[in-house]
C-alpha positions as CSV (number, residue, x, y, z in Angstrom):
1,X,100.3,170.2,81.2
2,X,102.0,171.2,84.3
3,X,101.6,174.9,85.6
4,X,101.8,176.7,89.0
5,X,98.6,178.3,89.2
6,X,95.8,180.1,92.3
7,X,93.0,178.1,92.2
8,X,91.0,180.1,90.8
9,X,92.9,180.1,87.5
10,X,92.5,176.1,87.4
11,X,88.9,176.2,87.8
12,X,88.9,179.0,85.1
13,X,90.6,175.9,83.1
14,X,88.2,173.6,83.4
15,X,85.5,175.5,83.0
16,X,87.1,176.6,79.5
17,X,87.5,172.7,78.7
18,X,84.4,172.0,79.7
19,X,82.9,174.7,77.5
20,X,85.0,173.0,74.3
21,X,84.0,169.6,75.6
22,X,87.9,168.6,76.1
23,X,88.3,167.3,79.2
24,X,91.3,165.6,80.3
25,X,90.5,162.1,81.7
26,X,93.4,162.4,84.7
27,X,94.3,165.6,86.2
28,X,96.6,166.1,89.4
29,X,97.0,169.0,91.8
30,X,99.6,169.4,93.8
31,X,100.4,171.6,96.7
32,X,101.3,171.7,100.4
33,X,97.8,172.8,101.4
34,X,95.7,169.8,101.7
35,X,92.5,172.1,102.6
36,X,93.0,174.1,99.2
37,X,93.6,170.5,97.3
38,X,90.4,169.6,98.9
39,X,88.4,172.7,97.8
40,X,90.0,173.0,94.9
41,X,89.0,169.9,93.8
42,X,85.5,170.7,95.2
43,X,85.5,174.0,92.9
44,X,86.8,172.0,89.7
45,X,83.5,169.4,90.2
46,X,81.3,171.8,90.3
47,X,82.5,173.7,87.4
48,X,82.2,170.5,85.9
49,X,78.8,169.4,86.4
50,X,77.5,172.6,86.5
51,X,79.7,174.7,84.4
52,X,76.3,177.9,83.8
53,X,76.0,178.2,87.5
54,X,72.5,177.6,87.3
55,X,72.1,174.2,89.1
56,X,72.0,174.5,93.0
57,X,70.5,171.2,93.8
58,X,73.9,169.5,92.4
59,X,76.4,172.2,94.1
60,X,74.3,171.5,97.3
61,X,75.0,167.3,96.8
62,X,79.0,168.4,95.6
63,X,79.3,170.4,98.9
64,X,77.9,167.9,101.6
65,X,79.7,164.6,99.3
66,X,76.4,163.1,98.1
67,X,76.7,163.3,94.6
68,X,76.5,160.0,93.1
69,X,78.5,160.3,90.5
70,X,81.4,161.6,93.1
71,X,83.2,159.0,94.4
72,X,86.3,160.5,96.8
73,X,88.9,157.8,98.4
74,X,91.6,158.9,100.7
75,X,93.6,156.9,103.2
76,X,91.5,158.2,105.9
77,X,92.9,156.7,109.6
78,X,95.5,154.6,107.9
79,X,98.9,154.8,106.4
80,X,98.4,153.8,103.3
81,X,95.8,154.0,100.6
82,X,94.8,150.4,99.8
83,X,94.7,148.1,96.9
84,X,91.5,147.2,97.9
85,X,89.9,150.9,98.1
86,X,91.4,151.5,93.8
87,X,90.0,148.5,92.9
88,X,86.1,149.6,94.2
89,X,87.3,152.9,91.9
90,X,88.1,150.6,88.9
91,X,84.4,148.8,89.4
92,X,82.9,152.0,90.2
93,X,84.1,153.3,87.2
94,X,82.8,150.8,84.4
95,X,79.3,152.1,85.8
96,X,77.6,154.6,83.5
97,X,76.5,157.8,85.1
98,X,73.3,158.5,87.6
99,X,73.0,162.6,87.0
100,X,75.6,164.0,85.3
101,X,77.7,163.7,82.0
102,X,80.4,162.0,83.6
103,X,81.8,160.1,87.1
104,X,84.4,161.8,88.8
105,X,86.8,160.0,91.0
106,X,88.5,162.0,93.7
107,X,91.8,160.4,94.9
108,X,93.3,162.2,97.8
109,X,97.0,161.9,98.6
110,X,97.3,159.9,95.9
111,X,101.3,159.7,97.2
112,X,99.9,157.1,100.1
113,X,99.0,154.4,97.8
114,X,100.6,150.8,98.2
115,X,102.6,149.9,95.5
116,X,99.9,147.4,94.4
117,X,96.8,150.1,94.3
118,X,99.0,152.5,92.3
119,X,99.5,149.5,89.5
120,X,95.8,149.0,89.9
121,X,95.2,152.6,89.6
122,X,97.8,152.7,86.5
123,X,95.8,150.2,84.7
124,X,92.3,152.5,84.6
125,X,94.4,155.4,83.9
126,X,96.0,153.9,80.3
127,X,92.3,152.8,79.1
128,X,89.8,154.7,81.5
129,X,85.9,154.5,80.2
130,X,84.9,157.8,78.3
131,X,82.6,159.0,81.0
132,X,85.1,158.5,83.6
133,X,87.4,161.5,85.2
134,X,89.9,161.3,87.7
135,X,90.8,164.4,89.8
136,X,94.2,163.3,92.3
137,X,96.1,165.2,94.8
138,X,99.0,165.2,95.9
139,X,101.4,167.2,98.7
140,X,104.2,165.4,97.4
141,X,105.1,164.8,93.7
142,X,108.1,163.1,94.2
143,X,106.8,160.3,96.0
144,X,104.4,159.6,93.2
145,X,105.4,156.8,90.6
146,X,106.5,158.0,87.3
147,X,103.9,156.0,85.4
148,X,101.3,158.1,87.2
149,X,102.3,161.2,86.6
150,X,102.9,160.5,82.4
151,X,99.2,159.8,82.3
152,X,97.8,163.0,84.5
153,X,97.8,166.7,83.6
154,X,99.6,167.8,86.4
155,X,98.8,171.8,88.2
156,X,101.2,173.0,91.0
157,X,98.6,174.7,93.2
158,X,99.6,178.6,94.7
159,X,99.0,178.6,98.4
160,X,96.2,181.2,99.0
161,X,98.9,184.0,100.2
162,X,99.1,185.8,104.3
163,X,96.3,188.3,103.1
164,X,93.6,185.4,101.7
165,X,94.5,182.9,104.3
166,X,93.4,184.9,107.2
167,X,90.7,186.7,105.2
168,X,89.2,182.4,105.1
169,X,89.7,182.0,108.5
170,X,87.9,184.7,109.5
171,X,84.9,185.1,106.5
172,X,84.5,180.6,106.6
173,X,85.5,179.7,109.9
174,X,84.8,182.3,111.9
175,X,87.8,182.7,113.5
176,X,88.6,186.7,115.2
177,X,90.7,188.5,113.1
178,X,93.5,189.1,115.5
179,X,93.6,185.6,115.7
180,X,93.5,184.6,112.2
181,X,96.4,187.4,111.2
182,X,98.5,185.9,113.9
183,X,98.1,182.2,112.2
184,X,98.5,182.9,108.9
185,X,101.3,184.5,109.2
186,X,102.4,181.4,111.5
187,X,101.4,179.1,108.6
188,X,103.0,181.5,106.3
189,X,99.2,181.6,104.0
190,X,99.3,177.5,104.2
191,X,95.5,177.8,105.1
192,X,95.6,173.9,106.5
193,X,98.9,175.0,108.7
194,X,96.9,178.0,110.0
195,X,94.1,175.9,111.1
196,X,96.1,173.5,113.0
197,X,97.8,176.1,114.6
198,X,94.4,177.5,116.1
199,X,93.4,174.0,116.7
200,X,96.1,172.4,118.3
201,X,99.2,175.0,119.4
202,X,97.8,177.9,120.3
203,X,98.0,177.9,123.7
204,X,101.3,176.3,123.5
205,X,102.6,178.8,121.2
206,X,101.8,181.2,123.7
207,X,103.1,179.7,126.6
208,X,106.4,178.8,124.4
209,X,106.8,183.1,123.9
210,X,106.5,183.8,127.7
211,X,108.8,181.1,128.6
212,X,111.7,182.9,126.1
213,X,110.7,186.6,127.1
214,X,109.7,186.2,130.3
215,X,112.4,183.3,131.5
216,X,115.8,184.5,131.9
217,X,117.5,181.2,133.2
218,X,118.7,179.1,129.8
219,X,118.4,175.8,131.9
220,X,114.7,176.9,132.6
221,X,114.0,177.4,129.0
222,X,115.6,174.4,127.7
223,X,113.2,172.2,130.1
224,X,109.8,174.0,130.1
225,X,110.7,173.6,126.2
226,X,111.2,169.9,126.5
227,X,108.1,169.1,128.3
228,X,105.7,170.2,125.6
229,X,107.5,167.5,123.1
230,X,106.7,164.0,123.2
231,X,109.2,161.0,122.4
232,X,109.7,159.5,118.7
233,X,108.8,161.2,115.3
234,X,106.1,162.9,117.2
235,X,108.5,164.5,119.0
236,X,110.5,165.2,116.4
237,X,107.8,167.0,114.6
238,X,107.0,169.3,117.4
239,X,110.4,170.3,118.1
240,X,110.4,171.1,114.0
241,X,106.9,173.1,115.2
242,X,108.5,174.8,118.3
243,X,111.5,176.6,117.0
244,X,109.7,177.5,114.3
245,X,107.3,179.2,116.3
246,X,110.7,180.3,118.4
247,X,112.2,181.8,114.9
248,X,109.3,184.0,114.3
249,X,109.9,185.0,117.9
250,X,113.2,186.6,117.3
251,X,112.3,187.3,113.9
252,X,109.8,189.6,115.1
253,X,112.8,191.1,117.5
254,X,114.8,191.6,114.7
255,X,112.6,194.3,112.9
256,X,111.8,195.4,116.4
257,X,115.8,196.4,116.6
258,X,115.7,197.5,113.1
259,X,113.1,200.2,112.9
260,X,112.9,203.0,115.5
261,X,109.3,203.5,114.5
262,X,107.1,200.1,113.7
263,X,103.7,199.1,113.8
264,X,102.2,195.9,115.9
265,X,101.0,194.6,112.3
266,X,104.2,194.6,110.8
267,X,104.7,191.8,113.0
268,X,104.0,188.1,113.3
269,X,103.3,187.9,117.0
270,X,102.0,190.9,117.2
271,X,99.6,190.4,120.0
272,X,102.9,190.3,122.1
273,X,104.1,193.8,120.7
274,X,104.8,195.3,124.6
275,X,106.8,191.9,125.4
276,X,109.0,191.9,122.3
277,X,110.0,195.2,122.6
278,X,110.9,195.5,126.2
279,X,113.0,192.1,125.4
280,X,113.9,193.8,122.5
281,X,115.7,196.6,124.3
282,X,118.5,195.0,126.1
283,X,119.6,192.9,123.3
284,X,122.2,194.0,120.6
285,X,121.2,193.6,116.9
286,X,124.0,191.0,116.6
287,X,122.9,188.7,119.8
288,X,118.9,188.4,118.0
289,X,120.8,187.2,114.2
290,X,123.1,185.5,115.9
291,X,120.0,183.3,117.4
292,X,118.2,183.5,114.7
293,X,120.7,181.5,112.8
294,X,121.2,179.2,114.9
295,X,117.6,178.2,114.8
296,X,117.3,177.6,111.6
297,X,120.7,175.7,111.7
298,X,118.5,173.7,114.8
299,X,115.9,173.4,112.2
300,X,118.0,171.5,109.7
301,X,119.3,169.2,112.5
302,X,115.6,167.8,113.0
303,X,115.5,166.9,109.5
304,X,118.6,164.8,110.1
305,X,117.5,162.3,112.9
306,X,119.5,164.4,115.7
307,X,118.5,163.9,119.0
308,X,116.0,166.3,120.1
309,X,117.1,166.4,123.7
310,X,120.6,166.9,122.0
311,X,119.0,169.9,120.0
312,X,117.7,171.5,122.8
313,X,120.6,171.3,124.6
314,X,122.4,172.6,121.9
315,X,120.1,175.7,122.1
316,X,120.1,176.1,125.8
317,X,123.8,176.4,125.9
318,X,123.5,178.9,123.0
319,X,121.3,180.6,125.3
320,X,123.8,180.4,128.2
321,X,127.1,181.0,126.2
322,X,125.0,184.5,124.8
């Protein structure tokens, strides 16, 4: 079965199985938030083992990963998930139940196995004991193997959506709403993205929207730019991270030039309403979607193993030229 579906429609799924006692022995979930696979998977468990809602004891041992007949396995620190790791699954999984009716095996990023744990994993898969699930993730389907994904019902998860995303930040992690608005609509409702961004960027996304609205000089730009990104893929990646931040930038300027009358929440950096419009002002509609393409033009370049000093450059003299 493969479906794109909100989460809470898969759980609804399972529990339905659950309730007809026809539950598939390899299911895989697939999406770009790996916080949502996560809870997701969480969700599905517990519908699982406690599909009345009556048992809080075992939702308790689910949420803290305690359970004993849970058994999750990601790659953790390291690049790939090891040969070693499936094969404790495989002996795990000849072992009858503790609690519940069945074992469930949580495989994490399933598209970072070595070749030679995915094999492993394939053999379990084609004759897995009766009392034995397996719940897999995966932000990438096309770097699973085939032979996985003929033996899995596979569900294409729905990211949670601008609204939801900050609506979880703020409810389960607390974060201020202005905050949590601003980073979900960063993350575009990837609720892992949005975390990150509050995490790890926030103060440079801030610093990056002075520089451009407060930094006339091209040159200027191009270098403060440059010092937040390291050498190598890392690099690479935040440059990818930095213009997008940059796009939403003149993104927001855009519908600034467009409306005469527009609110601070129609907005993505909307916490720099006053800036953006003052910037706003002596632009010409054409000059922000002339830069705007040229971004996202940038953006495809860092996908193709350009140099980032060369993209930047690229993008200061755009500045300078315009």
């Amino acid at each position: 079965m493969e479906s794109t579906l909100s989460c809470e429609e898969i759980v609804d799924y399972f529990c339905e199985n659950v309730k007809q006692e026809k539950v598939f022995h390899a299911s895989l979930l697939v999406g770009s938030d790996s916080l949502l696979l996560e809870k997701t998977s969480a969700n599905i468990i517990e519908k699982i083992f406690c599909p009345l809602e009556s048992n809080s004891t075992t939702k308790q041992k689910i949420a803290e990963k305690i359970h004993p007949d849970v058994m999750e396995v990601s790659a953790g620190d390291k690049k790939n998930i090891s040969i070693d790791k499936i094969r404790n699954v495989i002996q795990n999984a000849s072992i009858k139940p503790w609690e519940a009716k069945y074992r469930i095996f949580v495989i994490l990023n399933i598209e970072r196995m070595s070749i030679e744990a995915a094999n492993s994993l394939l053999k379990v898969l084609e004759e897995p004991p009766a009392h034995a699930l397996f719940l897999l993730t995966a932000e990438n389907i096309y770097s699973v193997p085939d032979t996985i994904l003929s033996r899995c019902q596979i569900f294409k998860l729905n990211s949670l959506g601008i609204r939801r995303t900050y609506e979880e930040l703020v409810n389960t992690h607390q974060i201020p709403l202005h905050r949590a608005q601003v980073a979900a609509q960063l993350a575009d409702g990837n609720l892992q993205s949005a975390l990150l961004v509050l995490e790890n960027d926030w103060k440079v996304r801030d610093s990056l929207i002075q520089i451009v609205l407060r930094n006339r000089d091209p040159l200027s730009i191009s270098a403060a730019i440059m010092a937040f990104c390291k050498s190598g893929e890392e690099g690479r990646q935040q440059t990818k991270k930095w213009i997008t931040f940059l796009s939403s930038v003149v993104r927001d300027m855009m519908l600034i030039k467009s409306y005469t009358e527009i609110e601070s929440s129609q907005i993505i950096n909307s916490d720099f309403f006053g800036e953006l419009q003052r910037s706003t002002f002596s632009c010409t509609y054409y000059e922000i979607a002339s830069f705007l393409d040229f971004l996202l033009k940038c953006l495809h370049m860092t996908e193709r193993n350009v140099s980032v000093g060369l993209i930047w450059e690229n993008i200061c003299m755009f500045l300078h030229n315009n």
